[in-house]
N, CA, C and O atoms as a Tinker XYZ file with bonds, in Angstrom:
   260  protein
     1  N    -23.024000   26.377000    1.764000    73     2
     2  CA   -21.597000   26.610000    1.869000    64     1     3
     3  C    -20.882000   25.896000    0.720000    63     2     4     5
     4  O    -20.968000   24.693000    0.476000    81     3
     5  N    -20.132000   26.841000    0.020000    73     3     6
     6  CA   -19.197000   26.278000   -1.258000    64     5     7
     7  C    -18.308000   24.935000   -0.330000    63     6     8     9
     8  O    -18.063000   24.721000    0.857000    81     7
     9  N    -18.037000   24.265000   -1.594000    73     7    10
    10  CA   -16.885000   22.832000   -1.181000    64     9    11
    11  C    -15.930000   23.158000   -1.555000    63    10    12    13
    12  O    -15.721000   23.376000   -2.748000    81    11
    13  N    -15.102000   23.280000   -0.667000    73    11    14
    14  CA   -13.363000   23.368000   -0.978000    64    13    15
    15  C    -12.868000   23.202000   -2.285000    63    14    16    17
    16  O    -13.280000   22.317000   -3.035000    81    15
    17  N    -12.303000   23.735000   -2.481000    73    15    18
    18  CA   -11.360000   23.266000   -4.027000    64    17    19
    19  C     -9.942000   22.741000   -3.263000    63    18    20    21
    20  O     -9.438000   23.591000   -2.529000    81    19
    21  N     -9.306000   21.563000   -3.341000    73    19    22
    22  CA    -8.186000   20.889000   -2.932000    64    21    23
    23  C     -7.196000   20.653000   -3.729000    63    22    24    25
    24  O     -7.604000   20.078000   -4.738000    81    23
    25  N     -5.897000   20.863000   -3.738000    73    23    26
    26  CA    -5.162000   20.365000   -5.299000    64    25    27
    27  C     -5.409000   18.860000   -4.807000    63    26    28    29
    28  O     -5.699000   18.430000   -3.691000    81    27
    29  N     -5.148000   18.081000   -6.274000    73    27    30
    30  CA    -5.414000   16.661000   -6.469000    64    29    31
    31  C     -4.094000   15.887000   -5.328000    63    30    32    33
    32  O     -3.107000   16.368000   -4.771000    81    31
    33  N     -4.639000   14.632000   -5.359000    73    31    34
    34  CA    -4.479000   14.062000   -4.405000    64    33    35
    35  C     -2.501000   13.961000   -5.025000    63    34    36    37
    36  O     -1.752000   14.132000   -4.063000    81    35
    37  N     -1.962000   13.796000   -5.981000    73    35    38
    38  CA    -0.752000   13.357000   -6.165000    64    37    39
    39  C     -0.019000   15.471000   -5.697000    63    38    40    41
    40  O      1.000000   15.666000   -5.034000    81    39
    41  N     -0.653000   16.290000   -6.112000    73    39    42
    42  CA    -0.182000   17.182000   -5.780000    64    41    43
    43  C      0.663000   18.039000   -4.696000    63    42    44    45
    44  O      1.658000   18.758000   -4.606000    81    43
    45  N     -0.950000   17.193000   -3.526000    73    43    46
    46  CA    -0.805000   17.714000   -2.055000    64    45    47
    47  C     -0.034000   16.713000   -1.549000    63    46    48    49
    48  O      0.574000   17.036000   -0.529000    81    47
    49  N      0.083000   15.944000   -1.817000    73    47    50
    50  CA     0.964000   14.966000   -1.461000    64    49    51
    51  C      2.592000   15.358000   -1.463000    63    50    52    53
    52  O      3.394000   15.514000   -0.542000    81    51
    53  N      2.715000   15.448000   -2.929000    73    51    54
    54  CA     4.052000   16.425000   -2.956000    64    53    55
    55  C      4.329000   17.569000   -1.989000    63    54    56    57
    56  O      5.260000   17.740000   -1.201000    81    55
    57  N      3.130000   18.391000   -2.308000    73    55    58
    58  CA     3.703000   19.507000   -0.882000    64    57    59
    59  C      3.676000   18.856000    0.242000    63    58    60    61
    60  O      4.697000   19.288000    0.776000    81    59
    61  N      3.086000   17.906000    1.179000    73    59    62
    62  CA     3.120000   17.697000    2.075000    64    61    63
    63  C      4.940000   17.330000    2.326000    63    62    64    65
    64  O      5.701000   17.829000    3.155000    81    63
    65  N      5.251000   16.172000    1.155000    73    63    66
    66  CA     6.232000   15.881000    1.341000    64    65    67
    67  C      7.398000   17.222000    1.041000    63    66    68    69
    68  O      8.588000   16.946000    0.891000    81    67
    69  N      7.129000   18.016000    1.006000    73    67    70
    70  CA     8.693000   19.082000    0.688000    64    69    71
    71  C      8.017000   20.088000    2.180000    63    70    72    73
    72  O      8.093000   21.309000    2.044000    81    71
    73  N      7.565000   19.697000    3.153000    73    71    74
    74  CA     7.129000   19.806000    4.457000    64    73    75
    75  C      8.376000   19.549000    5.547000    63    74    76    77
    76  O      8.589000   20.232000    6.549000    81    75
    77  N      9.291000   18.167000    5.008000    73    75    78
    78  CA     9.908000   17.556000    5.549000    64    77    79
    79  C      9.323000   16.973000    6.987000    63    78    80    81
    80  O     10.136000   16.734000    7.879000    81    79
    81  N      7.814000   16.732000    7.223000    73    79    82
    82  CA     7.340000   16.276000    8.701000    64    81    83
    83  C      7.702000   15.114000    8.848000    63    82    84    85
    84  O      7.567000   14.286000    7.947000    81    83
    85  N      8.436000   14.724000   10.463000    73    83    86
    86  CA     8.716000   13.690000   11.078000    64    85    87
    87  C      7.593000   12.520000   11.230000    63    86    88    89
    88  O      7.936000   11.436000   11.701000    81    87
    89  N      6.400000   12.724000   10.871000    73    87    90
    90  CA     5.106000   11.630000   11.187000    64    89    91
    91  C      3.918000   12.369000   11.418000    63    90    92    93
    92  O      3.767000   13.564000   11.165000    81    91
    93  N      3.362000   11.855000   11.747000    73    91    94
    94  CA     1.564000   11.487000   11.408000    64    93    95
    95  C      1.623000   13.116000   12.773000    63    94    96    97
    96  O      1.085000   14.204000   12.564000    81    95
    97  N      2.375000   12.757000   13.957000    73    95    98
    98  CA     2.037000   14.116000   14.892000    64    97    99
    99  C      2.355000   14.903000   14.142000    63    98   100   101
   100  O      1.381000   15.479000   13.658000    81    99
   101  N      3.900000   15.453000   13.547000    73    99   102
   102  CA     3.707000   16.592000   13.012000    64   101   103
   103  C      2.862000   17.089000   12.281000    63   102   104   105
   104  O      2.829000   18.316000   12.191000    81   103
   105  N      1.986000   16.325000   11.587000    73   103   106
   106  CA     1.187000   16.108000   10.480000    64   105   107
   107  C     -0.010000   17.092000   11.511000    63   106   108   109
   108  O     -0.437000   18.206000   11.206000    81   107
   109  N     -0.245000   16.559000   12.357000    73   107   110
   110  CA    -1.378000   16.992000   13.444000    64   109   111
   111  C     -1.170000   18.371000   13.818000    63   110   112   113
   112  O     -1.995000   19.274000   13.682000    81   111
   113  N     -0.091000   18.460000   14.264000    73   111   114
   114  CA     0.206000   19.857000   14.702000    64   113   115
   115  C      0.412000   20.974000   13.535000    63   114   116   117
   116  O      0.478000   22.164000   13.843000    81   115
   117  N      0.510000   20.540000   12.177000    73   115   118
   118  CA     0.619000   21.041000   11.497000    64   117   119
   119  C     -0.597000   21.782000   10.854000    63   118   120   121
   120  O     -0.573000   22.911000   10.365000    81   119
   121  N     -1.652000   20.946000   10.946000    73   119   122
   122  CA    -2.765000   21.134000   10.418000    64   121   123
   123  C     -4.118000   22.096000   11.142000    63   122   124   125
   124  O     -5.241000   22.443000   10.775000    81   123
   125  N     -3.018000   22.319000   12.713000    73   123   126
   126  CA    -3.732000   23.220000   13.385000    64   125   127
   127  C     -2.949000   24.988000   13.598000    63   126   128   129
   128  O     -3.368000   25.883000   14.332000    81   127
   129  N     -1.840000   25.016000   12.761000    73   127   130
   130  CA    -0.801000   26.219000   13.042000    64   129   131
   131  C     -2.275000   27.052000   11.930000    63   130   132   133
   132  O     -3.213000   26.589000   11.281000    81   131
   133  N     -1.847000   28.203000   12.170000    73   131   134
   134  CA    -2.110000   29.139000   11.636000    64   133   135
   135  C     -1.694000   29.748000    9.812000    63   134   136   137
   136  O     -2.233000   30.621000    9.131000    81   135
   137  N     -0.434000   28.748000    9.498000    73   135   138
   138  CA    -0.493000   28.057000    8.488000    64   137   139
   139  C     -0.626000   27.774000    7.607000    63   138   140   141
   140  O     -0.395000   28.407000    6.577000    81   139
   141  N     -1.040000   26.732000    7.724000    73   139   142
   142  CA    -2.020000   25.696000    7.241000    64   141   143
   143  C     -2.491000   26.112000    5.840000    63   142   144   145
   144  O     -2.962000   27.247000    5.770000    81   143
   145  N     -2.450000   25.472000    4.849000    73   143   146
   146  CA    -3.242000   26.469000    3.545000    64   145   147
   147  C     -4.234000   25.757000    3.249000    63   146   148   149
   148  O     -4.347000   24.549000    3.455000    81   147
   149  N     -5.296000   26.748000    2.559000    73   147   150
   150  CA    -6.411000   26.066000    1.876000    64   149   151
   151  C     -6.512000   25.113000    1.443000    63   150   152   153
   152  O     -7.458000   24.355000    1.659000    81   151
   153  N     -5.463000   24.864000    0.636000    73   151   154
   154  CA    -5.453000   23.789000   -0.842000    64   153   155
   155  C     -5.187000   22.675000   -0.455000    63   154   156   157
   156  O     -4.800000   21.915000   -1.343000    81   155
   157  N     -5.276000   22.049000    1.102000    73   155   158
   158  CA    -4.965000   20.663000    1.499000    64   157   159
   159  C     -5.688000   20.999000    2.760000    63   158   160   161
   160  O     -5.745000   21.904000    3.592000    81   159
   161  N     -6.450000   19.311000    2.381000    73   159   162
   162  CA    -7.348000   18.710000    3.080000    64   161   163
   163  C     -6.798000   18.239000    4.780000    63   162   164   165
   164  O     -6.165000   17.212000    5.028000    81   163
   165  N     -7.242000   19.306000    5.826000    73   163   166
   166  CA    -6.887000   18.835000    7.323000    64   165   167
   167  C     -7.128000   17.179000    7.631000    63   166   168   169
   168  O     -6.841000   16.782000    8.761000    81   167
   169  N     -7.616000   16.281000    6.704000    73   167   170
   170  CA    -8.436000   15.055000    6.620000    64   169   171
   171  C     -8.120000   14.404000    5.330000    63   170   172   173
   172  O     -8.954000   14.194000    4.449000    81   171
   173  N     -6.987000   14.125000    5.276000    73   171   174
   174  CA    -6.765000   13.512000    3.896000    64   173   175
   175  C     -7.015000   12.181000    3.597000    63   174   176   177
   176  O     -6.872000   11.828000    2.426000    81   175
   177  N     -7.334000   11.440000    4.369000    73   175   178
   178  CA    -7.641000   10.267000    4.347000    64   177   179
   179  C     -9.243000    9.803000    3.636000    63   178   180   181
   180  O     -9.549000    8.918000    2.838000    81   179
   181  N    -10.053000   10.868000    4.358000    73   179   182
   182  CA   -11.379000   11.299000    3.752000    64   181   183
   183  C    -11.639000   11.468000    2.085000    63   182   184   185
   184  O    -12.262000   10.925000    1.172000    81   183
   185  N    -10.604000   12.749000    2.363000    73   183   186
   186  CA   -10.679000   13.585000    1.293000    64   185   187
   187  C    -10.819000   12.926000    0.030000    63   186   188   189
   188  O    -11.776000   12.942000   -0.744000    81   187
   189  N     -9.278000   12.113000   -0.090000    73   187   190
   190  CA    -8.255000   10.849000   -1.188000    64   189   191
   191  C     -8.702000    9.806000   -1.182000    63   190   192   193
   192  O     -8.086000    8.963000   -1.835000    81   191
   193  N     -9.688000    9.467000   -0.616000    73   191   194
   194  CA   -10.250000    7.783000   -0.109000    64   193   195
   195  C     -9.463000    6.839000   -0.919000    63   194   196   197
   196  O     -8.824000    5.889000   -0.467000    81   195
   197  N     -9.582000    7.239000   -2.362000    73   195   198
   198  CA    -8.982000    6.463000   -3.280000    64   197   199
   199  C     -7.962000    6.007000   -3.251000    63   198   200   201
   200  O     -7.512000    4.866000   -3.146000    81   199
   201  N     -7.400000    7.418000   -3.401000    73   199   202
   202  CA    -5.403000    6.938000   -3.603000    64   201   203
   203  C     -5.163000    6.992000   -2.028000    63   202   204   205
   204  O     -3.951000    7.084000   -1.829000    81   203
   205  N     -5.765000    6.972000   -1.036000    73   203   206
   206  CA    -4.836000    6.864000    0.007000    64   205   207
   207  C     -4.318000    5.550000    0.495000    63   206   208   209
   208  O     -4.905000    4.489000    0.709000    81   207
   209  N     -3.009000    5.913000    0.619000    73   207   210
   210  CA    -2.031000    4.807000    1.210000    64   209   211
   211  C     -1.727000    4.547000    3.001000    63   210   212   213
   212  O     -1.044000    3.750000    3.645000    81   211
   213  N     -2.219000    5.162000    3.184000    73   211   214
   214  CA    -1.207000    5.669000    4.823000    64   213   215
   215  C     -1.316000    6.808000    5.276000    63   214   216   217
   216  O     -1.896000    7.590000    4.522000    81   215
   217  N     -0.911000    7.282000    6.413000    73   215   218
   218  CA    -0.176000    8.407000    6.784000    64   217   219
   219  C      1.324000    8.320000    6.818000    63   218   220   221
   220  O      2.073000    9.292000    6.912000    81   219
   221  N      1.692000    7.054000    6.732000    73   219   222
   222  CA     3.465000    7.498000    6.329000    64   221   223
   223  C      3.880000    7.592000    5.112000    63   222   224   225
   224  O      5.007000    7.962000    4.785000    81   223
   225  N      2.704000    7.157000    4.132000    73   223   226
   226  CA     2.986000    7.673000    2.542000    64   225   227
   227  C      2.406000    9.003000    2.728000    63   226   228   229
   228  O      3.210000    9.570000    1.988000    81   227
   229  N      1.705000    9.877000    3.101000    73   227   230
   230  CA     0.912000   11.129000    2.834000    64   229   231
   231  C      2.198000   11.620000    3.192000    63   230   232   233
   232  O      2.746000   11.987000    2.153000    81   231
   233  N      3.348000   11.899000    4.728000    73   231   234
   234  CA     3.551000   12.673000    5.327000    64   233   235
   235  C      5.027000   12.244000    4.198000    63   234   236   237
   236  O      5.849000   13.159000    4.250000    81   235
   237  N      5.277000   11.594000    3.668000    73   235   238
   238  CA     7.353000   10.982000    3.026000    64   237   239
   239  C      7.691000   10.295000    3.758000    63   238   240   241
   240  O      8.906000   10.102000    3.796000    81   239
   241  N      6.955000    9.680000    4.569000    73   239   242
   242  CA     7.889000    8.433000    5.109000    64   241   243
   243  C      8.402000    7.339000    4.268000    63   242   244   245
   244  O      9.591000    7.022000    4.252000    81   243
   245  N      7.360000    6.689000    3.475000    73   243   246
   246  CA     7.941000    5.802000    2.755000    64   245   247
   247  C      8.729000    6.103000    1.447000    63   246   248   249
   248  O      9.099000    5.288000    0.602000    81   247
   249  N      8.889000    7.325000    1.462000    73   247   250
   250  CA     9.864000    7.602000    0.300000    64   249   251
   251  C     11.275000    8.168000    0.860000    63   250   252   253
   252  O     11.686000    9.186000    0.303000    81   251
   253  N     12.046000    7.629000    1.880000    73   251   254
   254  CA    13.179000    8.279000    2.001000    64   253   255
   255  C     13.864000    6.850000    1.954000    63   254   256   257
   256  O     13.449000    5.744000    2.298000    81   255
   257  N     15.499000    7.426000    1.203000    73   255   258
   258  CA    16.344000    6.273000    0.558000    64   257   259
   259  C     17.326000    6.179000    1.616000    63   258   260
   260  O     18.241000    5.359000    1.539000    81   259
């Protein structure tokens, strides 16, 4: 079985954030709608090992002023 192609971790990030999700649940429920696109990892934490910060940096939490 081929391995996913994912946009990079600063990418999906961005889309996640123009998502506008309230937290880590929406995040959940989101990742099970019908949806859902290829290009981001249901498991981002996995995915990003590297750059990951959180789930309240993945989803924009820590970026609202």
């Amino acid at each position: 079985m081929a391995k996913k192609k994912f946009y990079s971790f600063e990418k999906a990030r961005e889309y996640v954030h123009t998502l506008k999700l309230k937290g880590v649940k929406e995040w959940n429920q989101y990742t099970k709608s019908k949806d859902f696109p290829d290009f981001l990892p249901k498991r981002p934490e996995g995915t990003y090992k590297e750059e990951w910060k959180g789930a309240t940096d993945w989803v924009g939490g820590t970026h609202k002023k």
